[in-house]
mmCIF file as gemmi writes it, N, C-alpha and C atoms, coordinates in Angstrom:
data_model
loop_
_atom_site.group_PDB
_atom_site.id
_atom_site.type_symbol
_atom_site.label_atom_id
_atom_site.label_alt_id
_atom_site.label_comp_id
_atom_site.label_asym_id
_atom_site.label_entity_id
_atom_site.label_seq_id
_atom_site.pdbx_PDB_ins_code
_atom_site.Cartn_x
_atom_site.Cartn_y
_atom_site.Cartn_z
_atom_site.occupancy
_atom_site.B_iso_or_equiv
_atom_site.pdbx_formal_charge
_atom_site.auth_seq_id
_atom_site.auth_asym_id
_atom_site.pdbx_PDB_model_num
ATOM 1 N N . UNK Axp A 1 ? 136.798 13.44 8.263 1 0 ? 1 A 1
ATOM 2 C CA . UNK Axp A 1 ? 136.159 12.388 9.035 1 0 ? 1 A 1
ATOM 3 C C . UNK Axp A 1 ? 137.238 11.617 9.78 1 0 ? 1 A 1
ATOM 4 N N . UNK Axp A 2 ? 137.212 11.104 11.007 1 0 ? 2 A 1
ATOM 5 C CA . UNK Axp A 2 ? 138.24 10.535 12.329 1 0 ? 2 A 1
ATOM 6 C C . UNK Axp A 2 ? 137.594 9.479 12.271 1 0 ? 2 A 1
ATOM 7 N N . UNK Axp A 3 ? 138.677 8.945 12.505 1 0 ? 3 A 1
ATOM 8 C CA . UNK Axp A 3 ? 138.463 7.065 12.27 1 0 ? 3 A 1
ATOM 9 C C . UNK Axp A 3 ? 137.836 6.816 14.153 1 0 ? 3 A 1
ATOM 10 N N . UNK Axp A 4 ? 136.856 5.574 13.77 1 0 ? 4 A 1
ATOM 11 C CA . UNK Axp A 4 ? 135.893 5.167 14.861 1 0 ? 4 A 1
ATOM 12 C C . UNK Axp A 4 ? 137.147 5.099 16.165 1 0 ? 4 A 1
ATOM 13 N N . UNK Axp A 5 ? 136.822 5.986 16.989 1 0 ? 5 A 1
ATOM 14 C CA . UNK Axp A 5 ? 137.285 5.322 17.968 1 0 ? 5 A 1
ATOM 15 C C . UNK Axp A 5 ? 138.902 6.604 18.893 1 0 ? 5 A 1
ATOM 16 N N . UNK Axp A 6 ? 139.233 7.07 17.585 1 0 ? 6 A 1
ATOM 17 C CA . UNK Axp A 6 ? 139.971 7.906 17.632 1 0 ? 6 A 1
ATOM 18 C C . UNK Axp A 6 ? 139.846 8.88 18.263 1 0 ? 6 A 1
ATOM 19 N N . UNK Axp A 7 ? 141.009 9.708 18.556 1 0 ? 7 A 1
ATOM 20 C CA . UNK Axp A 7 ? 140.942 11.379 19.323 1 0 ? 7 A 1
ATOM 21 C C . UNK Axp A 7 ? 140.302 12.078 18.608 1 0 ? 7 A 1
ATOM 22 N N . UNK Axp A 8 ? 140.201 12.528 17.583 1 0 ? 8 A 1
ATOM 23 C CA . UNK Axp A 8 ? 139.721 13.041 16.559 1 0 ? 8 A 1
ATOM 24 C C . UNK Axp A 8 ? 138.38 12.922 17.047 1 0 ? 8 A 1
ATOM 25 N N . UNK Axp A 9 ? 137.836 11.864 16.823 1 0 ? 9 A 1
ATOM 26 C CA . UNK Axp A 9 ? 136.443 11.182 16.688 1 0 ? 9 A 1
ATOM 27 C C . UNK Axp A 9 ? 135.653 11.245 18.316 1 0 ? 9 A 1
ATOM 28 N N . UNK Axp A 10 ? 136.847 11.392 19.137 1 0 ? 10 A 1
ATOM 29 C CA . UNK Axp A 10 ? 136.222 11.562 20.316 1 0 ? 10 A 1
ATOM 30 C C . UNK Axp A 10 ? 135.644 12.93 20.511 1 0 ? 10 A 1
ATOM 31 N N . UNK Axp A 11 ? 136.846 13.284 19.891 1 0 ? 11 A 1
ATOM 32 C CA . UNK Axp A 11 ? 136.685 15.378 20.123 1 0 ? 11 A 1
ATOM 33 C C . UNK Axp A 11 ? 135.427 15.617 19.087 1 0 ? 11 A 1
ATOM 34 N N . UNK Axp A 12 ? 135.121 15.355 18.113 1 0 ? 12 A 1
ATOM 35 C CA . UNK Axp A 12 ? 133.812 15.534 17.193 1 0 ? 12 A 1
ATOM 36 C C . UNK Axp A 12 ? 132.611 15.163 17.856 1 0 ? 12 A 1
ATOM 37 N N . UNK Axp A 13 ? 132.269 13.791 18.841 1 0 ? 13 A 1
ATOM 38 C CA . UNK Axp A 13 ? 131.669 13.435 19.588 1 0 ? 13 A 1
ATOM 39 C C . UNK Axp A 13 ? 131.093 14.129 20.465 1 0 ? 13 A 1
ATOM 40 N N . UNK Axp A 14 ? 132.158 14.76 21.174 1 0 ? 14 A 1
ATOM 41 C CA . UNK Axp A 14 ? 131.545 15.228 22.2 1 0 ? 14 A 1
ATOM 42 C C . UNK Axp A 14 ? 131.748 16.95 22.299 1 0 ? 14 A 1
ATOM 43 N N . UNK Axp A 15 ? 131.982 17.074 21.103 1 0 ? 15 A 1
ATOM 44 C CA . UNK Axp A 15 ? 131.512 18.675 20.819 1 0 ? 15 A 1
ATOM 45 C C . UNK Axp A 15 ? 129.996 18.791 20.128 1 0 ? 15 A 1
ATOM 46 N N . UNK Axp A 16 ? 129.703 17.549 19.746 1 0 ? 16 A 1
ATOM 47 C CA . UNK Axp A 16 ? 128.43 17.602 19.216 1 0 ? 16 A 1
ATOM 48 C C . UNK Axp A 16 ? 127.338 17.5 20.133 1 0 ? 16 A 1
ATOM 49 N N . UNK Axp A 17 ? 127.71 16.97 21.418 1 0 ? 17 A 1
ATOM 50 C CA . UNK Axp A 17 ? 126.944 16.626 22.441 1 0 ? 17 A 1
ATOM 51 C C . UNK Axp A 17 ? 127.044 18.143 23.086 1 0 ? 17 A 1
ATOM 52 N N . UNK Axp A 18 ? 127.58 18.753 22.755 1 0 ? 18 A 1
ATOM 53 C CA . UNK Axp A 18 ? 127.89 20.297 23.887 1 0 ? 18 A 1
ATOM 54 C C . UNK Axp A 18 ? 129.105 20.364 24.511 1 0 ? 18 A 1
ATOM 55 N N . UNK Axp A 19 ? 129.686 19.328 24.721 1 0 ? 19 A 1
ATOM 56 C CA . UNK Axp A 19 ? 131.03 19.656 26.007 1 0 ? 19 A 1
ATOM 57 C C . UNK Axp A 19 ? 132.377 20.173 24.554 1 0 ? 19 A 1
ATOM 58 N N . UNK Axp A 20 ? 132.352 21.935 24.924 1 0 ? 20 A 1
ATOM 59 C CA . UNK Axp A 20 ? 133.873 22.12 24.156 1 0 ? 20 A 1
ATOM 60 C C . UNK Axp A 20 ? 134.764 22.727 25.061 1 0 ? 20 A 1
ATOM 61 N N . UNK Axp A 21 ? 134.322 22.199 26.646 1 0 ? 21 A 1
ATOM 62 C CA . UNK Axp A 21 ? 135.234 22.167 27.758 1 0 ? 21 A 1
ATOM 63 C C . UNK Axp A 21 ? 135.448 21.34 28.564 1 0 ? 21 A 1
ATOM 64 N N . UNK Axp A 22 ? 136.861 20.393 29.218 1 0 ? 22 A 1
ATOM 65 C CA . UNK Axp A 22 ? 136.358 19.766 30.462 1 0 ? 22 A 1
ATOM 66 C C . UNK Axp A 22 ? 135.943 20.615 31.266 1 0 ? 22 A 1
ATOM 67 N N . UNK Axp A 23 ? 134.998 20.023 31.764 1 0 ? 23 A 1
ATOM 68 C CA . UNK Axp A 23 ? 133.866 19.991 32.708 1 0 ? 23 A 1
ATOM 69 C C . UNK Axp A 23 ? 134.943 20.367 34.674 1 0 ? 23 A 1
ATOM 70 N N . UNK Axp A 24 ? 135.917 20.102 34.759 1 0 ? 24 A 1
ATOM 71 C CA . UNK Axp A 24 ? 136.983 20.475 35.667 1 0 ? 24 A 1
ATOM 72 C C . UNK Axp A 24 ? 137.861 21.2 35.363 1 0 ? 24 A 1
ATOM 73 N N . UNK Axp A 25 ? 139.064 20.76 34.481 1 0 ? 25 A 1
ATOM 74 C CA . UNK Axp A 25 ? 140.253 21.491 34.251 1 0 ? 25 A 1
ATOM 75 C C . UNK Axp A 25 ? 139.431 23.013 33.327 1 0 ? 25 A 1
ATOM 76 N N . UNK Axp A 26 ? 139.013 22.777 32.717 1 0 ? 26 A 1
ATOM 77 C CA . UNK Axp A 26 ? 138.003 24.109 31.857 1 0 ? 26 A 1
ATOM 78 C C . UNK Axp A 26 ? 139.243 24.186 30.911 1 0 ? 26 A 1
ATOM 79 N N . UNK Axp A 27 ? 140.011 23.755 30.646 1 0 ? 27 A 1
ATOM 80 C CA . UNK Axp A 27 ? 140.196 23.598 29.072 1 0 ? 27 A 1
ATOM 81 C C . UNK Axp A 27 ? 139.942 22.892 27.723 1 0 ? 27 A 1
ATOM 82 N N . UNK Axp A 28 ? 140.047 23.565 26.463 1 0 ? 28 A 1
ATOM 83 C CA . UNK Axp A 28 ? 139.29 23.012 25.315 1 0 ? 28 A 1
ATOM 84 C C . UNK Axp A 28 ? 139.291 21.639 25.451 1 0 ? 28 A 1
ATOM 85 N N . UNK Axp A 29 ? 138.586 20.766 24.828 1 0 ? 29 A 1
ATOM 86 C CA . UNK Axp A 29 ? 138.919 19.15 25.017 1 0 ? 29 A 1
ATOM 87 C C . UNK Axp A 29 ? 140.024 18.735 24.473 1 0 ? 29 A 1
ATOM 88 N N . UNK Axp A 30 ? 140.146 19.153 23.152 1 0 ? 30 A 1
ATOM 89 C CA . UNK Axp A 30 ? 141.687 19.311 22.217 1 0 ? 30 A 1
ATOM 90 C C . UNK Axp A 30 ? 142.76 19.191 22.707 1 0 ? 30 A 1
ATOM 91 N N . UNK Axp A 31 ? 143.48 19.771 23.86 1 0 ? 31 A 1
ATOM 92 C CA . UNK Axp A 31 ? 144.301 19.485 24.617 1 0 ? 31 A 1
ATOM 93 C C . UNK Axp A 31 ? 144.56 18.231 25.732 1 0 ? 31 A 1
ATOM 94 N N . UNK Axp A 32 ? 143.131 17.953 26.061 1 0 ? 32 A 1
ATOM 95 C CA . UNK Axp A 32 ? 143.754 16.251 26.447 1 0 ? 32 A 1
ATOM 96 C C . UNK Axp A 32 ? 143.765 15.287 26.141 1 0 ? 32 A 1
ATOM 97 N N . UNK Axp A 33 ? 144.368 14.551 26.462 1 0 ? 33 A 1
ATOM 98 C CA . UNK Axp A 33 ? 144.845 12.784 26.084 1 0 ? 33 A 1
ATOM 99 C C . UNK Axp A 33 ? 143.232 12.048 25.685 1 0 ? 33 A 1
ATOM 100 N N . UNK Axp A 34 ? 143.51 11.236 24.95 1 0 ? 34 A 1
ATOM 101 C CA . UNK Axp A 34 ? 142.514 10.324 24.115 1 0 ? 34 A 1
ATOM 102 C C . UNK Axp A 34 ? 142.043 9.901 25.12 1 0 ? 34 A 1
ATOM 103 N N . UNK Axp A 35 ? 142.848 9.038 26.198 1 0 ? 35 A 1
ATOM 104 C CA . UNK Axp A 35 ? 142.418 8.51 27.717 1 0 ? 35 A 1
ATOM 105 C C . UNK Axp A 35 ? 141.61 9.134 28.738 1 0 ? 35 A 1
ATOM 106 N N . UNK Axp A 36 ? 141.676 10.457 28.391 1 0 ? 36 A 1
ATOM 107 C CA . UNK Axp A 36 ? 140.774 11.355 29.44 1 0 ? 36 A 1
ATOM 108 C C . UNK Axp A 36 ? 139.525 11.481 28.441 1 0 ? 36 A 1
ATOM 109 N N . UNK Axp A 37 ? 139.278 11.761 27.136 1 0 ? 37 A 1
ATOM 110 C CA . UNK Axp A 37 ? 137.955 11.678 26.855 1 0 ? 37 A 1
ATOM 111 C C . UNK Axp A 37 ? 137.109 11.019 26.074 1 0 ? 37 A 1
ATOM 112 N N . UNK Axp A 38 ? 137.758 9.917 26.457 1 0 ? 38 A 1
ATOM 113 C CA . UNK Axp A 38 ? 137.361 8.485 26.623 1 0 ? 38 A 1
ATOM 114 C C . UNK Axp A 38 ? 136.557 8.651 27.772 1 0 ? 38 A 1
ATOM 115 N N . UNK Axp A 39 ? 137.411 8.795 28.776 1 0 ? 39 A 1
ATOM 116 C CA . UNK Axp A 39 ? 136.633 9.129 30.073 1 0 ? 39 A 1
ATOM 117 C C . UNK Axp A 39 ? 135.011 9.582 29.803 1 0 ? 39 A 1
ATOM 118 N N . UNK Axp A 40 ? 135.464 10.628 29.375 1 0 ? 40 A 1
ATOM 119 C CA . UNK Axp A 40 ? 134.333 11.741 29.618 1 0 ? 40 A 1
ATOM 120 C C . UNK Axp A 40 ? 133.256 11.486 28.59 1 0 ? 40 A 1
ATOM 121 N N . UNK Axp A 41 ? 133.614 10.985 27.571 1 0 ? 41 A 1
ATOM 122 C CA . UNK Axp A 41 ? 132.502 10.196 26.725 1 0 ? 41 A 1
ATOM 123 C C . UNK Axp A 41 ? 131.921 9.571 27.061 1 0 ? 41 A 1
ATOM 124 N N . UNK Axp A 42 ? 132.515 8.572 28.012 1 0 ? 42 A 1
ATOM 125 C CA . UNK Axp A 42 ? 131.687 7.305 28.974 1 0 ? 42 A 1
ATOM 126 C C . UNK Axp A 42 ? 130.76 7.864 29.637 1 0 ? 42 A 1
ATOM 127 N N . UNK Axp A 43 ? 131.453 8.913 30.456 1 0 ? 43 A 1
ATOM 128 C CA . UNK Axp A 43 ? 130.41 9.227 31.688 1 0 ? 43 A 1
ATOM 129 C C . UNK Axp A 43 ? 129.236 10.114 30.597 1 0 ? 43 A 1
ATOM 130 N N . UNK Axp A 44 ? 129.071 10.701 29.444 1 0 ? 44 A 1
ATOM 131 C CA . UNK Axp A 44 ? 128.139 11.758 28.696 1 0 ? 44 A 1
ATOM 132 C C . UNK Axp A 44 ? 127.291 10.824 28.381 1 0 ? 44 A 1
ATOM 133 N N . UNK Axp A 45 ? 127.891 9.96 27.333 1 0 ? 45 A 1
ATOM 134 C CA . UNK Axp A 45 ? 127.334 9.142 26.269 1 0 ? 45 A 1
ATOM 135 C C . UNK Axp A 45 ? 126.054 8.583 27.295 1 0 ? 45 A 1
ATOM 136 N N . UNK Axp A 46 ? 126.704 8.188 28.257 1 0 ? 46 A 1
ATOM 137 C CA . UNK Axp A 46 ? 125.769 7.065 28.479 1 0 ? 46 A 1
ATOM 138 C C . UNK Axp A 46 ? 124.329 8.138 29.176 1 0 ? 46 A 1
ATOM 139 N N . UNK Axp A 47 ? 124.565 9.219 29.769 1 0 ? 47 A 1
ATOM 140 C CA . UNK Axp A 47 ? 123.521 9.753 29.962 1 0 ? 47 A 1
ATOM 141 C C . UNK Axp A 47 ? 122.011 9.887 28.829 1 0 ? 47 A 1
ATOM 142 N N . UNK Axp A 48 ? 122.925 9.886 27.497 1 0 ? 48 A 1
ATOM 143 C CA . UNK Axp A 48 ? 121.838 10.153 26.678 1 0 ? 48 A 1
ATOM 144 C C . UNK Axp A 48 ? 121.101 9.142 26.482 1 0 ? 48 A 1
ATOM 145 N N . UNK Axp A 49 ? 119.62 9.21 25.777 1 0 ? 49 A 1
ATOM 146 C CA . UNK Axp A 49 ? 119.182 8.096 25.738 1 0 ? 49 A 1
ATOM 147 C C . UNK Axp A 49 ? 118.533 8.133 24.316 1 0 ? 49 A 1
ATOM 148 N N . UNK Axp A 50 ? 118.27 7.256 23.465 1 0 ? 50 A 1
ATOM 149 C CA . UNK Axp A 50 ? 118.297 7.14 22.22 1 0 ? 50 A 1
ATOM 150 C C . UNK Axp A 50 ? 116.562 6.789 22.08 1 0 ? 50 A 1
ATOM 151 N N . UNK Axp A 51 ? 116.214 8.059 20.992 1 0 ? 51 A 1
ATOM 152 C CA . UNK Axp A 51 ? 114.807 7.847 21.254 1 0 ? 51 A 1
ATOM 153 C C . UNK Axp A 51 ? 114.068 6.922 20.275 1 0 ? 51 A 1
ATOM 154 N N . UNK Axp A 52 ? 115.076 5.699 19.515 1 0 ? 52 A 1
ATOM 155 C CA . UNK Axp A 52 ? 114.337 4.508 19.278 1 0 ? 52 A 1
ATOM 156 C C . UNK Axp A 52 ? 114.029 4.152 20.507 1 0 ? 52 A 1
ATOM 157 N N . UNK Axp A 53 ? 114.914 3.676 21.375 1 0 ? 53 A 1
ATOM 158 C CA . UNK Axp A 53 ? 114.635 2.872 22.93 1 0 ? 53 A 1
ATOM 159 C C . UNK Axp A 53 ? 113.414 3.581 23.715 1 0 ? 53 A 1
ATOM 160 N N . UNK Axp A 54 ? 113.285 4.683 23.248 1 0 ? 54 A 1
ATOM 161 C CA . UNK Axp A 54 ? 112.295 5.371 24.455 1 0 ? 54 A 1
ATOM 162 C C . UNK Axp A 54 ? 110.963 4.64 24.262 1 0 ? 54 A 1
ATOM 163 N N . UNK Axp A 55 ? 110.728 4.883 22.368 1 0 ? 55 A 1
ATOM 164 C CA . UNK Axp A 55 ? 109.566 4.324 22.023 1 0 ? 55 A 1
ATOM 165 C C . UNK Axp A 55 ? 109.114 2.611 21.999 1 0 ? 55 A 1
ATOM 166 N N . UNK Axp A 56 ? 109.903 2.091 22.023 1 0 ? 56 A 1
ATOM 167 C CA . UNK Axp A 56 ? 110.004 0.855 22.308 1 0 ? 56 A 1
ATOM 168 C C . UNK Axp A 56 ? 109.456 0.06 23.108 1 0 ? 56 A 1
Protein backbone atom coordinates (compact mmCIF):
# COMPACT_ATOMS: atom_id res chain seq x y z
CA UNK A 1 0.00 0.00 0.00
CA UNK A 2 1.58 3.83 -1.21
CA UNK A 3 1.16 6.46 1.02
CA UNK A 4 -1.81 9.11 -0.04
CA UNK A 5 -0.52 11.17 -2.42
CA UNK A 6 2.61 9.45 -3.53
CA UNK A 7 4.15 8.04 -6.92
CA UNK A 8 3.36 4.83 -5.93
CA UNK A 9 -0.21 5.78 -5.16
CA UNK A 10 -0.49 7.74 -8.23
CA UNK A 11 0.68 4.80 -10.42
CA UNK A 12 -2.01 2.36 -8.51
CA UNK A 13 -4.59 5.11 -9.25
CA UNK A 14 -4.47 5.37 -12.41
CA UNK A 15 -3.81 1.88 -13.49
CA UNK A 16 -6.98 1.17 -11.85
CA UNK A 17 -8.73 3.70 -13.88
CA UNK A 18 -7.17 1.98 -17.21
CA UNK A 19 -4.28 4.32 -18.17
CA UNK A 20 -0.97 1.76 -18.02
CA UNK A 21 0.25 4.22 -20.72
CA UNK A 22 0.81 7.93 -21.22
CA UNK A 23 -1.67 8.76 -23.32
CA UNK A 24 1.37 10.77 -25.64
CA UNK A 25 4.82 9.65 -24.88
CA UNK A 26 3.18 5.78 -24.86
CA UNK A 27 5.34 4.78 -22.18
CA UNK A 28 4.47 2.71 -18.98
CA UNK A 29 3.40 5.39 -16.37
CA UNK A 30 6.25 3.97 -14.05
CA UNK A 31 8.77 5.78 -15.79
CA UNK A 32 7.56 9.29 -15.24
CA UNK A 33 8.00 11.88 -12.69
CA UNK A 34 5.33 12.12 -9.84
CA UNK A 35 4.77 15.75 -11.51
CA UNK A 36 3.62 14.40 -14.77
CA UNK A 37 1.01 12.06 -13.22
CA UNK A 38 -0.16 14.24 -11.10
CA UNK A 39 -0.88 15.80 -14.25
CA UNK A 40 -2.64 13.15 -15.73
CA UNK A 41 -4.62 12.20 -12.69
CA UNK A 42 -6.04 15.67 -12.70
CA UNK A 43 -7.03 15.71 -16.12
CA UNK A 44 -8.68 11.53 -15.59
CA UNK A 45 -9.87 11.85 -12.14
CA UNK A 46 -11.87 14.56 -12.70
CA UNK A 47 -13.63 13.08 -15.73
CA UNK A 48 -15.10 10.43 -13.59
CA UNK A 49 -18.05 10.96 -11.81
CA UNK A 50 -18.98 9.32 -8.57
CA UNK A 51 -22.24 7.60 -8.57
CA UNK A 52 -23.25 8.81 -5.00
CA UNK A 53 -23.39 12.40 -6.78
CA UNK A 54 -25.28 11.08 -9.74
CA UNK A 55 -28.07 9.89 -7.44
CA UNK A 56 -28.29 12.77 -5.46
Amino acid sequence: MAHFGSKGWLVQQLKDMGIRRHPIGQKKVEAYKASVLYGLYQKYAAKRVDPQEKNA
